[in-house]
C-alpha positions in Angstrom: 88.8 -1.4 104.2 88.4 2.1 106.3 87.8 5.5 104.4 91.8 6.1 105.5 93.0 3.6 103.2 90.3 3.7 100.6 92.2 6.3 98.7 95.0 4.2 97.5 93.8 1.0 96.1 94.7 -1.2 93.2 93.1 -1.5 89.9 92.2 -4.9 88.6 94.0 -4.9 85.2 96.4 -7.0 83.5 99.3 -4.5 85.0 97.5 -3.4 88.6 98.5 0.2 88.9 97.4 1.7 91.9 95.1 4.9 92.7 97.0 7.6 94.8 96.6 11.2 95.8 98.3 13.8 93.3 99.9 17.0 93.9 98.7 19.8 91.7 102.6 20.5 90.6 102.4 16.9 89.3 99.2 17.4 87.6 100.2 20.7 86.2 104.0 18.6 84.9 102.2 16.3 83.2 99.4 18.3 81.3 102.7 21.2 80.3 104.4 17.8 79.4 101.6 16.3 77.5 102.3 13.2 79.8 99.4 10.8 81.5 101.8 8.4 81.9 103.5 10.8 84.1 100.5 10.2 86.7 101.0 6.2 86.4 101.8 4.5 89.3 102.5 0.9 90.7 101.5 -0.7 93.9 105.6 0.0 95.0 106.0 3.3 93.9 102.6 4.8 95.8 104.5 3.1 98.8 107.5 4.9 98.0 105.9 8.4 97.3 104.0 7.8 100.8 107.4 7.6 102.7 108.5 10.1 100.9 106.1 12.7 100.5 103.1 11.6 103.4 99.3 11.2 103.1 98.5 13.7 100.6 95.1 12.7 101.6 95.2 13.1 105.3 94.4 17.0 105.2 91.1 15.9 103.9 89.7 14.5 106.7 90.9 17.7 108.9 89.3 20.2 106.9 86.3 22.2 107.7 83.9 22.6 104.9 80.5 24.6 104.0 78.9 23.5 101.2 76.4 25.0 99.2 72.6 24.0 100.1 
């Protein structure tokens, strides 16, 4: 698997949700909402919100960086 794709991958449970980049407006929603589930998402939906919404990762691997020594 390369770094690019690394980001969204499934977890092994009995219902495989899927890892996936978050915007901080959704992370924000669901803390104001008191809602985790809110940041739950299945292997069809993260392919969906891609589509929809890009690699909220890609920026990432773009940016420059200094960091501390």
């Amino acid at each position: 698997m390369s770094f690019s794709t690394a980001r969204y991958s499934l977890r092994a449970r009995p219902r495989p949700t899927a890892s996936t980049p978050l915007t901080w407006s959704e992370v924000e929603a669901a803390v104001d909402h008191a809602d985790p589930a809110a940041l739950t998402f299945e292997a069809g939906t993260v392919v969906d919100r891609v589509e929809r919404l890009g690699d909220l990762f890609a920026r990432v691997l773009e940016v420059q960086q200094t960091l501390p020594a």
